[in-house]
N, C-alpha and C positions, 0 to 999 in steps of 0.2 A: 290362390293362397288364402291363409285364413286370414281374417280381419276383426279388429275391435269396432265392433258396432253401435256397443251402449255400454255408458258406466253409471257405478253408483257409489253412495255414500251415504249412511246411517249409524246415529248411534241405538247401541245396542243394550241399555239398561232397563231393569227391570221395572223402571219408574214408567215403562211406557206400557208394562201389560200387568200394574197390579190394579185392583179395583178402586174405582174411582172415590168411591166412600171411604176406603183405608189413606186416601193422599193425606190426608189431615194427621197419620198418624208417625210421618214421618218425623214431627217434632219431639216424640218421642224417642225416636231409633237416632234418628242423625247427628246426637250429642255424644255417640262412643265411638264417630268414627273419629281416625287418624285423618286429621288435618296437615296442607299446606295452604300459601299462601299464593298470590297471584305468582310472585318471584320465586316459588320453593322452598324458603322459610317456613318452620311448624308454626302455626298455630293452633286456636282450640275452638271450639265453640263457643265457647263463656265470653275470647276476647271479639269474637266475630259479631257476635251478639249485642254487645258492649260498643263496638263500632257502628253499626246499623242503627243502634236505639229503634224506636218502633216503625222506623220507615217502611218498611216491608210489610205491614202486614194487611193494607188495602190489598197485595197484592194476591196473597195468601189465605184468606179467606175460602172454605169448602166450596163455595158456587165459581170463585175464578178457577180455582186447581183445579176443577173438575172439566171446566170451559178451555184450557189449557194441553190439559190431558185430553180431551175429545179435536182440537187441531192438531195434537200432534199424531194421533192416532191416524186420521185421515192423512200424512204426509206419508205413513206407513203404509199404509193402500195406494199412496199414488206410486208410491216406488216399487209395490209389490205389483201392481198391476202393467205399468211398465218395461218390469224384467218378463214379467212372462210373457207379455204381446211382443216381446224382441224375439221369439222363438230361436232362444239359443242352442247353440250345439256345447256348449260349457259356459261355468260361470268361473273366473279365478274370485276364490277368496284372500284377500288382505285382512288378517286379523292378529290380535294376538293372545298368548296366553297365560294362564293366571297362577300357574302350580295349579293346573287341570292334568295336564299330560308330562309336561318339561318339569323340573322340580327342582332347586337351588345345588341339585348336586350335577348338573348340566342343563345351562338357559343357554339353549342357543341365539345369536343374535339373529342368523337370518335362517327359514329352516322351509324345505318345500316337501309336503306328503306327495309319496308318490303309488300307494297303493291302490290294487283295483278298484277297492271301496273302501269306504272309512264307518264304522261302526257308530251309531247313535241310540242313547242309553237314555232314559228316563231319569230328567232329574232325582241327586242326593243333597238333601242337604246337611249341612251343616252343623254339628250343635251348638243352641242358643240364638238360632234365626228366628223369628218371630213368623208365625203362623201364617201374617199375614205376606208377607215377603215370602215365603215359602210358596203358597200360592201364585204368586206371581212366577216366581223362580219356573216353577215348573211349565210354564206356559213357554216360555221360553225353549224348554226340550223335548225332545219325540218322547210322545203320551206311551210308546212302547219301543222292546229293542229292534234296531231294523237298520239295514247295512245299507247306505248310499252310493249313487256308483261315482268315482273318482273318474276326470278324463287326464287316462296313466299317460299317453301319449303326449298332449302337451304339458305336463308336469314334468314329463322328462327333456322335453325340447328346453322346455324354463332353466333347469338346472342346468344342463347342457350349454347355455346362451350365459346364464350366469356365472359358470366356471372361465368358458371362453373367456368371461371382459371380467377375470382379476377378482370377481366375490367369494368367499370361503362360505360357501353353502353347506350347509344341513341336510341329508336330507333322510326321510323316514315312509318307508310303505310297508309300514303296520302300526298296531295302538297296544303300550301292552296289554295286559290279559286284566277282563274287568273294566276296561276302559272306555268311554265315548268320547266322540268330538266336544273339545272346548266349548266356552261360551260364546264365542267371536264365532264360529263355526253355527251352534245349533241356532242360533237369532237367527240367518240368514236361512234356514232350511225353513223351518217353523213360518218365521212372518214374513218374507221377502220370497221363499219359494213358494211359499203355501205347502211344503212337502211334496214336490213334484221332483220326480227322479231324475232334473237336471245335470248331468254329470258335471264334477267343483273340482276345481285345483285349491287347494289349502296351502295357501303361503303362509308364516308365521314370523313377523317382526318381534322382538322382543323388547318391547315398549317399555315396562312397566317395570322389569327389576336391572337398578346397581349391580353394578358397573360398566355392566359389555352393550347398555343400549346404542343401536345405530341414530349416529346423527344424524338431520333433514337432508345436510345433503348425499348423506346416505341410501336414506329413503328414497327420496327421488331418484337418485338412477338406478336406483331397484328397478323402480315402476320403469326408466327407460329401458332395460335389459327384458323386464317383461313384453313391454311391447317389442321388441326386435324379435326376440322369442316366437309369438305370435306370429307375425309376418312369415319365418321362415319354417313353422307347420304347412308341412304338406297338405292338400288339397282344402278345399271350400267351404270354411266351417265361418259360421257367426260363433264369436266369442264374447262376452260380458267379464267385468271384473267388477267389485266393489270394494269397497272400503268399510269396516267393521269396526265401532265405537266412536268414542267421541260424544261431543265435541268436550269441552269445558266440563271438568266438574274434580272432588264433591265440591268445591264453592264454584257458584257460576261467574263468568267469566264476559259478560258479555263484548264488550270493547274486542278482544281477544279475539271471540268467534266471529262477530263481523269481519274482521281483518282475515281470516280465513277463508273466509267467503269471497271479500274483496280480489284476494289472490289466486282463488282457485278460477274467479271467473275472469280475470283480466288472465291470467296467465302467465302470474308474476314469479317464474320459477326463482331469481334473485331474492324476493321476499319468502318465499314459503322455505327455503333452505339457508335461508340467514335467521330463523327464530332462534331465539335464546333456551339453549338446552332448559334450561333453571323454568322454564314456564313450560316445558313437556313435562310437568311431574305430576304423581298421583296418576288419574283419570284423564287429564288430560295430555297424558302422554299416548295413549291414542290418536291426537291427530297425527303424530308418524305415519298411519295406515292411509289418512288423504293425504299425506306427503305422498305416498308411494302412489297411489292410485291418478292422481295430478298429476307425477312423471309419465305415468303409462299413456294419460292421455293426451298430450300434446297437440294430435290430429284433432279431435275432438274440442267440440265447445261445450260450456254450460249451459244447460236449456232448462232447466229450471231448480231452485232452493227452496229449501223449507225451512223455518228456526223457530221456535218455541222456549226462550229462557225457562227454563223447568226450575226457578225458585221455587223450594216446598217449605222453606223454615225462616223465623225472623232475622237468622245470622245468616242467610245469604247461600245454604246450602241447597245441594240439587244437580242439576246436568243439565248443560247446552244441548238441546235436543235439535241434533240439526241434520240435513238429510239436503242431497243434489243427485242431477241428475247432469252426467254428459252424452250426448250424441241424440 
């Protein structure tokens, strides 16, 4: 039977592939984002600012962010290096998406691709992204277009297992027209596959938008139907899954992500599906995806973490950059 052999978890923000010389200039870009608070209350940056007074900013100085930025870079090669010495025969992706693909006129909560391949498009951005971000942005997706191959078979076993235990699955084996894979998608091909024609299953939690996100303990027995899923794939395949974004952000969260960490490696399913909806918001409402990823692996242990507080401004903003390994 097939087996989960190796997992993973990474966040997937652009703060981990823009140049090192540009971290400095996040203090000016990170005062127009939309803020919450730790609890999901707006705040701004002016009052986050105001909170901190100058305590941050030994930590923020160009020679830390850059020493910051170069360890998290390396956790990114230990996790890249990892998946592929696993010589898998598929990887499930857990990720979600942004109004890339799904769009406010249908966000599905839980949603599985199941086509032969899934199309990957060279970043577009945005107008009013800053040059320097754009740069980044684009490292993040296939340098040209190029179709990845999808493994259809357990995509369809998953939905299958999914339907079986009671979930209202989504499910899509095409992109409409003009379309590439999401962000939670191309991060994993790009820096975690190196672009190796690994065949993916693209799961897609809907993290990020009011009002249909799945709760933790939702998520979790996602990941447990995945794994049942898996088991009941005919014949002898190594499978990998990961978990796509996270941890903590735009304000960092540290207390937060430790507890994360804490939970996923005691294997505190109790705790990771008792967090308080109101602290999945924003960004970090991606940790849903290690919600899901921690059900799937059960069997498995933690074998190694990575976390890097990615503070880039004196109000406290940035992304828990954090990354595990199971099995």
């Amino acid at each position: 039977m097939a087996q989960l052999v190796l997992g993973a978890a990474t966040s997937h923000t652009s703060m981990l592939l823009v140049d090192p010389a540009d971290l400095p200039r996040y203090r000016e870009w990170d005062p127009r984002i939309p803020l919450l608070d730790f609890d999901g209350a707006p705040t701004t940056y002016e009052a986050e600012l105001a909170r901190h007074g100058d305590a941050l900013e030994p930590r923020i100085t160009p020679a830390r962010l850059a020493a910051a930025h170069a360890e998290a870079r390396e956790h990114v090669e230990h996790l890249a290096d990892a998946i592929l010495a696993a010589k898998l025969d598929a990887l499930i992706i857990v990720g979600d998406d942004q109004n890339e693909l799904y769009l406010p006129d249908n966000h599905p909560a839980l949603l599985v691709y199941h086509g032969e391949t899934i199309a990957a498009l060279p970043y577009k951005a945005a107008p009013g992204r800053a040059d320097w971000l754009v740069r980044a942005s684009e490292r993040q997706y296939s340098v040209e277009p190029r179709d990845f191959p999808v493994a259809r078979d357990l995509a369809e076993q998953i939905i299958a297992t999914l339907i079986d235990r009671e979930f209202d699955v989504s499910a899509a084996r095409q992109l409409s027209v003009g379309k590439g894979e999401s962000h939670s998608i191309a991060f994993i091909h790009t820096q975690l596959l190196r672009n190796a024609p690994v065949p993916i299953v693209p799961v897609f939690l809907n993290a990020y938008f009011p009002p249909n996100q799945p709760t933790p303990a939702r998520c979790y027995a996602v990941g447990q139907a995945i794994a049942e899923a898996v088991t009941a794939l005919p014949g002898e395949m190594r499978i990998g899954i990961v978990a796509s974004g996270g941890l903590s952000h735009f304000l960092v969260d540290e207390a937060f992500d430790q507890e994360i960490f804490r939970a996923i490696r005691a294997k505190d399913k109790a705790a990771l599906t008792a967090i308080p909806r109101a602290k999945l918001n924003s960004g970090s409402s991606e940790i849903r995806n290690w919600i899901c990823v921690a059900g799937a692996l059960e069997a498995l242990d933690v074998s190694w973490t990575g976390y890097v507080p990615g503070v880039r401004t004196p109000a406290g903003t940035g992304t828990g950059l954090g990354f595990a390994l199971w099995g």
